[in-house]
C-alpha positions, -999 to +999 in steps of 0.1 A: -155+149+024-131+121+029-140+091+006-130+052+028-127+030+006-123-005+020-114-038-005-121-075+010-119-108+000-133-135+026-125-115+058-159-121+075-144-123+108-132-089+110-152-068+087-175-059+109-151-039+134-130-022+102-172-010+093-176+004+131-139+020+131-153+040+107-191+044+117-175+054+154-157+082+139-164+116+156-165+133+124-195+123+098-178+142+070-171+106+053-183+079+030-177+045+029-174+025-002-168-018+004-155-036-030-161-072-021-135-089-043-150-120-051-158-130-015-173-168-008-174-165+029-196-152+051-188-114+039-218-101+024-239-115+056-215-096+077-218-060+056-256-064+048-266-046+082-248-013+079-259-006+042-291+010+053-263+041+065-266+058+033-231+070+038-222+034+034-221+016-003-215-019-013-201-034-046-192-071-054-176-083-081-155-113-097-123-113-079-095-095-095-071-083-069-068-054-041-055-030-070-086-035-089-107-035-059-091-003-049-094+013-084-134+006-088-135+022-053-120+052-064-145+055-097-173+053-074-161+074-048-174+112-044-145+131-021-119+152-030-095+128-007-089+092-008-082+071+021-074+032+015-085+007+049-078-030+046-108-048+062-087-064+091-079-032+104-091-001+121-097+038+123-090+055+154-118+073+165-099+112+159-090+101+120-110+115+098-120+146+120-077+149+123-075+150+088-103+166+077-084+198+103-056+195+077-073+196+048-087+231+060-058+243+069-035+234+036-039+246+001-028+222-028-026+190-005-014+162-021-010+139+007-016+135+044+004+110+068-007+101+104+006+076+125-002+039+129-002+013+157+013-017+150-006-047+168+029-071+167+053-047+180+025-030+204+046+002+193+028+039+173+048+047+145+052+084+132+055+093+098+092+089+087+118+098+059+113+076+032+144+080+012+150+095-022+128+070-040+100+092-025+119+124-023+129+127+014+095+131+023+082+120+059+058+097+048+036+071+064+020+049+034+006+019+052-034+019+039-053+038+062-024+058+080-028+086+053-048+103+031-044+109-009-061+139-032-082+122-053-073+146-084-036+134-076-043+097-073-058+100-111-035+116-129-006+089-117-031+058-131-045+047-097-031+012-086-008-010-112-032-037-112-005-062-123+014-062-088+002-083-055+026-073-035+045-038-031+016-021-039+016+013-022+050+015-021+054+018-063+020+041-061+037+061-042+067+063-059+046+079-084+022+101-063+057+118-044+071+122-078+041+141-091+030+160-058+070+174-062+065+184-097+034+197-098+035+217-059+012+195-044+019+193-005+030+163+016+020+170+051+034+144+084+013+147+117+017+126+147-015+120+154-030+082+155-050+068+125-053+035+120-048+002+146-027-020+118-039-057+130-002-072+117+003-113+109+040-127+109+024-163+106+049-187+081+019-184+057+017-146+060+055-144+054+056-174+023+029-150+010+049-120+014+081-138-007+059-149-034+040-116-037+074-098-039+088-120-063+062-118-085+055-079-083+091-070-088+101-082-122+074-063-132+086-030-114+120-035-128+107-034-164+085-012-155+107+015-146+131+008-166+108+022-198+107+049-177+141+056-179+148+058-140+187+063-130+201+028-126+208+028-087+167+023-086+171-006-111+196-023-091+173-020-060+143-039-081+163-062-093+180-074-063+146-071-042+135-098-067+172-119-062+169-122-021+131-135-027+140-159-057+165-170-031+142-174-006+118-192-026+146-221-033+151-208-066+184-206-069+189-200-112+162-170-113+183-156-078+216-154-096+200-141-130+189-112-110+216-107-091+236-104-124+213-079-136+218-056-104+253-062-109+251-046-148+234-017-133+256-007-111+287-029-112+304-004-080+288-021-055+313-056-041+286-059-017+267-070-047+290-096-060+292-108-026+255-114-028+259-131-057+283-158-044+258-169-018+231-175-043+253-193-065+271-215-033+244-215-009+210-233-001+179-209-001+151-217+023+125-196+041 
């Protein structure tokens, strides 16, 4: 059984179709499991109808983040496979039958990556290599485009509940790097998952700045007591430069930039960098 799990916060306008992706499925080998995250919209009115499906189960809680939301699914959840939906989005109808097929078929899965439709570009995106951060495996991680053991997920911590932006992208970081050590699968299939319902509103994109400059700090510390090579460090570090800069703030964007530098001080493009947040005027 596939476990859904599905955190929301205030997204009573679309809930309802992320609940019917899923209920639409032609496979029934599933459970659903909705963390309202401190919702004071219209939410609960919206999910009240479909928790007579006993395959369906509803928590609310205190807001505390998606991570948290995420990780409460996870202790509630029965499966032996995870997979993470954002309530604005949606399941193709083949999903969890598709993956359930691969599951069958593979011994020691770690992780399964469909594709995902992107509502902004109108384009399907296979899975893809993601570089050595994740091991040069084709990966999709975009929530709901793949599928996680749920053994694996739990021996990596679950979610860093400090981040708010960047999220699946460190968990996997440490999900590749355990699957590879451990000889847990990674599987890439082309077939369609999830209908990614994508914003690039100002707001949406401010959002995206702050979340990254906030998340990232933490990352580079992060990973640093973990004693990653220093190419890795750089990349934090300046990730968290460029939004500083983009944020207007111009001190915290050179302090940054410095510290790539010290990591790896090789790199001119790097200095060049530097120069511009020190001469010129950040703006979004």
């Amino acid at each position: 059984m596939i476990s859904i799990i599905v955190p929301t916060h205030n997204n009573a306008r679309t809930i309802r179709a992320t609940i019917e992706s899923v209920i639409n499925q032609d496979s029934s080998n599933w459970e659903l499991i909705i963390v309202d995250d401190g919702s004071i919209d219209n939410s609960k009115t919206e999910i009240e109808p479909f928790i007579k499906n006993r395959s369906i189960k509803y928590f609310y809680r205190e807001k505390e983040g998606v991570c948290s939301a995420r990780n409460i699914g996870v202790l509630k959840a029965k499966g032996d496979f995870l997979l993470f939906l954002d309530s604005d989005d949606q399941l193709y109808q083949n999903a969890i039958k598709d993956f359930l097929n691969v599951i069958e078929e593979q011994n020691n899965l770690g992780i399964c990556s469909g594709s995902y439709y992107n509502s902004l570009t109108k384009k399907l995106y296979s899975p893809r290599i993601k570089g050595p951060l994740f091991h040069n495996y084709y990966l999709n991680i975009l929530s709901g485009s793949c599928i996680l053991n749920k053994k694996v997920f739990e021996a990596v911590g679950g979610y860093d509940r400090t981040l708010t932006h960047s999220e699946n992208w460190e968990l996997f970081i440490r999900i590749t790097d355990y699957c590879a050590k451990n000889n847990y699968k990674i599987i890439a299939k082309d077939f369609p998952t999830l209908h990614y319902f994508n914003e690039n509103t100002l707001g949406k994109k401010q959002k995206r700045i702050q979340g990254r400059y906030d998340s990232f700090p933490h990352m580079y510390k992060k990973y640093k007591r973990l004693n990653f090579e220093n190419k890795i460090l750089k990349m934090f570090a300046e990730i968290t430069a460029y939004n500083a800069f983009k944020l207007g703030k111009r001190i915290d964007a050179c302090k940054w930039q410095w510290t790539a530098i010290k990591n790896h001080p090789v790199d001119f493009l790097a200095f060049i960098r530097l120069f511009r947040y020190m001469f010129l005027k950040g703006s979004l």
